[in-house]
MARVOMI-809074 format. One line per 10 residues: their letters; for each residue x, y, z of C-alpha. Coordinates in steps of 0.1 Angstrom, whole numbers. Each point is the difference from the previous one (the first is absolute). Last residue first. Example, Ala and Ser with C-alpha at 12.3 -4.5 7.8 and 13.67 -1.06 7.14 Angstrom:
<nodes>
sa) 137,-11,71 ~ -14,-34,7 .
</nodes>
This chain:
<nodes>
xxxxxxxxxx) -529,-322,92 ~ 32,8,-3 ~ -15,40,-3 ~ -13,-9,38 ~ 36,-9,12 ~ 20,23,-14 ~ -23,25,20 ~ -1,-20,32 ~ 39,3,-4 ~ -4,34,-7 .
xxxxxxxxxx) -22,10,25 ~ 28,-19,28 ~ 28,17,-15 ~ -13,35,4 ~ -13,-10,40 ~ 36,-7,4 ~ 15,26,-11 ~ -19,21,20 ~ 5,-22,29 ~ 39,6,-7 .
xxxxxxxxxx) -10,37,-1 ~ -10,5,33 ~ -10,39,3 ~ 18,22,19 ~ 5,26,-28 ~ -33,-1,-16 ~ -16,2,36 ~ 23,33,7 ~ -11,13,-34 ~ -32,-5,10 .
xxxxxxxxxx) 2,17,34 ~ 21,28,-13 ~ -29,7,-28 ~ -27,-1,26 ~ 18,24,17 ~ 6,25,-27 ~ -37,-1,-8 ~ -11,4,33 ~ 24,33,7 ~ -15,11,-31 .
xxxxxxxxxx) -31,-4,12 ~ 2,14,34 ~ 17,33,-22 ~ -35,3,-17 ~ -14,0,31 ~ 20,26,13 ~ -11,17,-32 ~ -37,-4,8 ~ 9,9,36 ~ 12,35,-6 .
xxxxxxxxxx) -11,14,35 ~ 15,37,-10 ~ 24,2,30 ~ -2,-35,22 ~ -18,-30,0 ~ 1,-17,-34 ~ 35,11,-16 ~ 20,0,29 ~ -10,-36,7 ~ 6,-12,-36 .
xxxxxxxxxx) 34,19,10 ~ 8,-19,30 ~ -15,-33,-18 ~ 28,1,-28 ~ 27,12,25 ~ 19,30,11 ~ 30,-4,5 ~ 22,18,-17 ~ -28,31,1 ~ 29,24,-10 .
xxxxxxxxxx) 18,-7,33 ~ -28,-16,21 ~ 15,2,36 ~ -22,27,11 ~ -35,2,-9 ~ -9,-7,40 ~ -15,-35,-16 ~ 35,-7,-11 ~ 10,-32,19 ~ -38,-10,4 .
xxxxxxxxxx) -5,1,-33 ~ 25,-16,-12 ~ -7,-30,23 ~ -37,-1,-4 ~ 1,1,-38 ~ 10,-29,-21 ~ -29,-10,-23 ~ 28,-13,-22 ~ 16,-19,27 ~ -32,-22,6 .
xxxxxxxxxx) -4,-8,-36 ~ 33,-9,-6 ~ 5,-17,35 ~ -30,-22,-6 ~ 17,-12,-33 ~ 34,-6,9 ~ -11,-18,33 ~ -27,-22,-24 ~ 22,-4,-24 ~ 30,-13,27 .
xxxxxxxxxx) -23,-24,11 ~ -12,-18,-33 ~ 36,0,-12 ~ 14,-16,36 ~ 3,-34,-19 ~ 25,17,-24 ~ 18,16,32 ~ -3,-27,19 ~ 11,-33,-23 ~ 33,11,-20 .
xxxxxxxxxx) 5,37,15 ~ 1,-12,35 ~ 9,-36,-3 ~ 34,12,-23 ~ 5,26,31 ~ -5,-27,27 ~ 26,-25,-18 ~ -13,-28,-21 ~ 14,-35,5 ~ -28,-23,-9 .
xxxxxxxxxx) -10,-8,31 ~ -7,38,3 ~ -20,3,-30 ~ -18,-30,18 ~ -6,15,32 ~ -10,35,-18 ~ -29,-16,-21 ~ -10,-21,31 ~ -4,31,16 ~ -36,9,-17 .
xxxxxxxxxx) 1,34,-2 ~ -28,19,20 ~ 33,11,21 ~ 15,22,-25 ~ -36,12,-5 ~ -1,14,34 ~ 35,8,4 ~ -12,25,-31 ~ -25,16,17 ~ 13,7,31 .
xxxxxxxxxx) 32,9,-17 ~ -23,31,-17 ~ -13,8,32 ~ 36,9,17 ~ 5,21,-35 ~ -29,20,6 ~ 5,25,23 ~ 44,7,-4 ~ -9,2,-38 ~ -28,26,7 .
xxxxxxxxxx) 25,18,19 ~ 34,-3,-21 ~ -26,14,-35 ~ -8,25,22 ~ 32,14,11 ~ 16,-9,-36 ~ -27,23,-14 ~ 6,25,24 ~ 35,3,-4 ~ -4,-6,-38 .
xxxxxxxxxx) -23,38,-5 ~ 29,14,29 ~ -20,32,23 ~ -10,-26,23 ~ 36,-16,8 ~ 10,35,6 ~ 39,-10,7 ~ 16,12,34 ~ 38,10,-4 ~ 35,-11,-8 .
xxxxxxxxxx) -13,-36,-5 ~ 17,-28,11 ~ 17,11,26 ~ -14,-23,25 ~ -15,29,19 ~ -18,15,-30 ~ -11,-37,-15 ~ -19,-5,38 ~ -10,33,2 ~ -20,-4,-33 .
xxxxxxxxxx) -10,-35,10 ~ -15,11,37 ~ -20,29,-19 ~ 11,34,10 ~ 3,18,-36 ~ -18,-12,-11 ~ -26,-26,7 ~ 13,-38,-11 ~ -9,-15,32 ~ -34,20,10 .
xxxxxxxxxx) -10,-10,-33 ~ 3,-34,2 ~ -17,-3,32 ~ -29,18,-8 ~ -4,-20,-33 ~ 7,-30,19 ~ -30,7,27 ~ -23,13,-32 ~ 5,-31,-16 ~ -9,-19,27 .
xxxxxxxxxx) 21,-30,12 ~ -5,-34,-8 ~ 13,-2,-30 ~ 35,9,17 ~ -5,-32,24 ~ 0,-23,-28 ~ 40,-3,2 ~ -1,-1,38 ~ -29,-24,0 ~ 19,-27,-26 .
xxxxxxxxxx) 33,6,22 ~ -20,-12,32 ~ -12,-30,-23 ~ 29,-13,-12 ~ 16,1,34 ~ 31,-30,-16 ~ 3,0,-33 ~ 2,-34,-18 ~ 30,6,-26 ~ -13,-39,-19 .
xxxxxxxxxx) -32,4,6 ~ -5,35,-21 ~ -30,17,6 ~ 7,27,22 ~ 35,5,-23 ~ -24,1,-36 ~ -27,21,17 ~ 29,30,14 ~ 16,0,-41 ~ -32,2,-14 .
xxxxxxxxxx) -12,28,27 ~ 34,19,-10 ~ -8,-4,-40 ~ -31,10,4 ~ 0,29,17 ~ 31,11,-15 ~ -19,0,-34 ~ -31,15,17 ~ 12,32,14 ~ 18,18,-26 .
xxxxxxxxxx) -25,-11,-24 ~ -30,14,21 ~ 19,33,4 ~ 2,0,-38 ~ -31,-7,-8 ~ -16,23,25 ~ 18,30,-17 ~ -4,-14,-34 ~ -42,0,4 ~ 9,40,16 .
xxxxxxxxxx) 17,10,-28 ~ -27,-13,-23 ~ -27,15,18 ~ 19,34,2 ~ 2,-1,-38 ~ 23,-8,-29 ~ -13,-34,-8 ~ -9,12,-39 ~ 8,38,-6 ~ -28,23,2 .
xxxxxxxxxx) 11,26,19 ~ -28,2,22 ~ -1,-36,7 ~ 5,-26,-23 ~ -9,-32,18 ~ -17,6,28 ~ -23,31,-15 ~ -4,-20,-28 ~ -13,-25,18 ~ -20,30,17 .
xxxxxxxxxx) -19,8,-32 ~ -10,-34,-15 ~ -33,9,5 ~ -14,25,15 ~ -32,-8,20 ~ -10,22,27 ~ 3,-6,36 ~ -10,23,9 ~ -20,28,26 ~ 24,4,27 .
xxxxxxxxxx) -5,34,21 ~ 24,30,-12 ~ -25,24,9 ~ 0,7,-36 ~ -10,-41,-12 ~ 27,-23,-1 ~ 3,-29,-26 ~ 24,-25,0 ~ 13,-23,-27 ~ -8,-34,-7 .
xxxxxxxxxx) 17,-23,-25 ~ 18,-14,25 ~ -32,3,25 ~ -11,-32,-16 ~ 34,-19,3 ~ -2,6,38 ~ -37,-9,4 ~ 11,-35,-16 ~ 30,-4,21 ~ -21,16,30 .
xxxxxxxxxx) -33,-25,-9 ~ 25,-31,2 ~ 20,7,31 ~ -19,12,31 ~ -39,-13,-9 ~ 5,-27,-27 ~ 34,-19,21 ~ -20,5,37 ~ -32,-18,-18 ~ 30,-25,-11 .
xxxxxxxxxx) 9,-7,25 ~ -32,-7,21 ~ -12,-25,-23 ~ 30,-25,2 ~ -18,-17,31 ~ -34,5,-15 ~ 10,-14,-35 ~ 13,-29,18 ~ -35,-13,11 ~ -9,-4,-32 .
xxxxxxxxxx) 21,-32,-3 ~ -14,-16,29 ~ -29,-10,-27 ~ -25,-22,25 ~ -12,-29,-20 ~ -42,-8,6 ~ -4,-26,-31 ~ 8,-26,20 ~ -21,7,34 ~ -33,6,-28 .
xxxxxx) 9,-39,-20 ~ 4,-15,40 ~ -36,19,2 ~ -14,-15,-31 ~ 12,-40,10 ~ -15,3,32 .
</nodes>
């Protein structure tokens, strides 16, 4: 008796191991469609191809540092003077244009949601009719977009003509800011509903005893806003600031479908990073180890928003207070 109640003990079941199977599947997925095409794409940067006389694909061939040369320098050999370049500032700027307004509206829409003391009534029909835009297709606003700035008889032209505003039509597509502005105003118009999603979100993941007693003691709903939200909301915003960063500099559907006919693209205006990384790979000469090179690039400046970003937004109060902590415990230990 006394051996088999010693064999039930020592017979534990690990659950544990059992979690590996659940979280298995994820990261097969991760390895097979994102981890061996980041590595694949930094091999082929220092790749070139290779085609035979009948023109068939023979590469790639090694060639070292070649194409981020190619990026960087270009033909004329000056330093960021190249279509890569022009086209990394293109989608910065349109994602700049877009972003700050984003923010600052979906802030301003998650602070009234949230706040008890203005309680507004059919929050959650306005809720859908802001996040309705994100919804909708790119292609179906694209379309739609288009069709009302066209010249010269979109509904906007011939709205400013009979209004006497303007004299005549205006080429929105043939303007390098026109188009910007027009994309910059649609991917704002997209995303800004799911950006106060977000946020309200986190407002409410606040405990409200914090606001009850900043209210018992006297503060208004702007000094509880950017006294206990805003630096609460830190966490929240970086990850809105962050995921927008990396999501509006891989920018392409809407630009693309805007000026997919070629027109509307005054001096390539705006064409974007991944537009042109596109370009590069799978049309005309098939340059993918230099559209490659340009993935990296557009990495590398990534990476650097993001950490600036997390510099930024950082809490440095618990910075501090982590420093004063070590050297307390550092005082501490030389006393003894």
């Amino acid at each position: 008796m006394a051996g088999t109640d010693k064999k039930k003990k020592g017979r534990t079941v690990e659950y544990g191991r059992y979690g590996y199977f659940f979280i298995a599947p994820f990261f097969i997925v991760y390895a097979i469609f994102q981890l061996y095409p980041l590595i694949n794409t930094i091999r082929l940067s220092f790749c070139r191809n290779l085609f035979d006389a009948f023109g068939k694909e023979i590469g790639p061939d090694f060639n070292g540092l070649d194409n981020y040369k190619d990026v960087l320098f270009g033909t004329s050999g000056k330093f960021l003077d190249t279509p890569t370049i022009d086209a990394l500032s293109n989608t910065f700027i349109m994602w700049f244009l877009n972003f700050l307004p984003q923010l600052l509206l979906a802030t301003l829409l998650a602070a009234w949601f949230t706040d008890t003391k203005i309680k507004l009534k059919r929050q959650g029909a306005y809720k859908i009719m802001v996040f309705m835009p994100n919804i909708i297709t790119a292609a179906t606003i694209a379309v739609l977009f288009y069709s009302l700035f066209n010249f010269p008889q979109g509904p906007i032209n011939q709205a400013f003509v009979n209004a006497g505003i303007w004299d005549e039509p205006f080429n929105f597509w043939l303007s390098k800011w026109a188009v910007r502005l027009l994309v910059a105003f649609i991917n704002f118009w997209m995303w800004y509903g799911n950006t106060m999603i977000v946020l309200v979100a986190g407002i409410l993941g606040i405990n409200p005893s914090l606001f009850e007693a900043a209210r018992v003691d006297g503060a208004t709903s702007t000094q509880i806003f950017f006294r206990v939200t805003l630096p609460l909301l830190r966490p929240i915003m970086l990850f809105s600031l962050v995921t927008s960063a990396i999501g509006g500099l891989q920018m392409y559907d809407i630009p693309k479908l805007l000026t997919q006919s070629g027109y509307g693209d005054p001096d390539f205006a705006s064409r974007t990073i991944t537009m042109y990384i596109k370009d590069l790979a799978l049309t005309g000469a098939r340059q993918v180890g230099k559209a490659s090179a340009a993935s990296m690039v557009l990495f590398a400046v990534t990476l650097v928003i993001s950490l600036v970003l997390f510099y930024i937004m950082r809490d440095k109060e618990a910075i501090k207070e982590k420093k004063a902590i070590k050297l307390a415990q550092k005082k501490g230990g030389n006393a003894a």
